[in-house]
N, C-alpha and C positions, 0 to 999 in steps of 0.2 A: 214402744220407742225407748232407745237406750240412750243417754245421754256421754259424750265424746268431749277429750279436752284435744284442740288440736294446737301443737308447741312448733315454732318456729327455731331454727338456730341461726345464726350470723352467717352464716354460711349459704345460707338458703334450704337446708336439708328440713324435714318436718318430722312430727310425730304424732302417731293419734294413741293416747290412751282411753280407753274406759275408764268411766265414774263408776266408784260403789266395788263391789264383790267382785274376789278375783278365785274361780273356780280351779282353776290352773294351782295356783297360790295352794289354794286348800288340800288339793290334792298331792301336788308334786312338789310340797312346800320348798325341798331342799334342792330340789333340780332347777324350781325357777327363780328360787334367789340365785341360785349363782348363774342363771342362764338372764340375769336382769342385775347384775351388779349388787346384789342386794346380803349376799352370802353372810358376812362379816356383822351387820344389824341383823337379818336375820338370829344368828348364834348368840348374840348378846340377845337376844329376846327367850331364846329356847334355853340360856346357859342355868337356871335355877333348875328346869325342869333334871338336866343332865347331871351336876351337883347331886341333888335329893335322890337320884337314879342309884349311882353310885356309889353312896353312903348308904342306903337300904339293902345295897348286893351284900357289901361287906360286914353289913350287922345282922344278914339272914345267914351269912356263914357262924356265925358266934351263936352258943347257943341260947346263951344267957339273955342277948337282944334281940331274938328272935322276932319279936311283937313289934318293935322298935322297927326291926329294918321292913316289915311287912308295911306296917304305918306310911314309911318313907316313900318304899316303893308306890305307894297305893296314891301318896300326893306328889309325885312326882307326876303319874300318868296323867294327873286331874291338872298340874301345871301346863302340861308339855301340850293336850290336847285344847287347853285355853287358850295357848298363844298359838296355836297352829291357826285355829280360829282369830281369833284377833290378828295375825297376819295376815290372810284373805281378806281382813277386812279393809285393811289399811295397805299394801300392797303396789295400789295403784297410785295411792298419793304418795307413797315414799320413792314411787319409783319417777312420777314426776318430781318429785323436789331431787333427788340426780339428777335427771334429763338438766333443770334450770340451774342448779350448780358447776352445768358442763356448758354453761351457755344458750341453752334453750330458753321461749318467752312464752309464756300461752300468749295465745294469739285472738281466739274464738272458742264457742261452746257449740257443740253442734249435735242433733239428735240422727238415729237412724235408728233401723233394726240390727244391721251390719255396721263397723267401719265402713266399708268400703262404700255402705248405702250412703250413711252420713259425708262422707268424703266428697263424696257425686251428687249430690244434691247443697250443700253445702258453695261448693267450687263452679252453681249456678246462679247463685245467690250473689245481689247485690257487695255483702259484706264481704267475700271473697274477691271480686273486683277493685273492691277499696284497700284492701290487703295487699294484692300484686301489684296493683299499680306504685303502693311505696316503695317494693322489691327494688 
């Protein structure tokens, strides 16, 4: 079972997020922060790795700091691939703290295999009738 945050807006519109790891994130880190508003924090997270990047290109052309930019280059990768990680991991909860800064409220926790399980099972559930009914 997977554990579900399900966010309500003023509006009436909803959203279900996943708790915990976000595989999307890990993978398609830069596609799904901008495809989740997340683009801008994202890069402020990755921007040390890009820096130390950079500065190791330019002192692997020099030949004197050759050891230097090798070094750089070498902790840059060990940055970049930390916080790619640590974005998966965190992800989800920064993309609910958007959703609530846009007006959205968690509402409920709800487990399934799927969203969509969780959602439907959930939305039979006494705690969901107490929900609509304040709608």
């Amino acid at each position: 079972m997977r554990e579900f945050r399900l966010l309500k807006h003023k509006s009436g519109a909803y959203e279900i997020l996943p708790v915990g790891w976000s595989f999307g994130a890990l993978i398609f880190h830069v596609f799904w922060a901008i495809g989740n508003g997340l683009f801008l924090r994202f890069m402020r997270l990755i921007s040390p790795a890009l820096v130390f990047e950079g500065a190791g290109i330019l002192l692997l052309n020099l030949p004197k700091y050759e050891d230097i930019g090798g070094l750089l280059t070498q902790l840059s990768a060990f940055i970049g691939i930390a916080s790619v990680i640590f974005f998966a991991a965190v992800a989800f909860d920064w993309r609910a703290e958007l959703l609530m800064k846009k007006g959205y409220e968690e509402v409920a926790t709800i487990y399934g295999r799927t969203a969509i399980q969780a959602l439907n099972k959930w939305a039979l559930s006494d705690d969901a009738d107490r929900l609509l009914d304040k709608s």
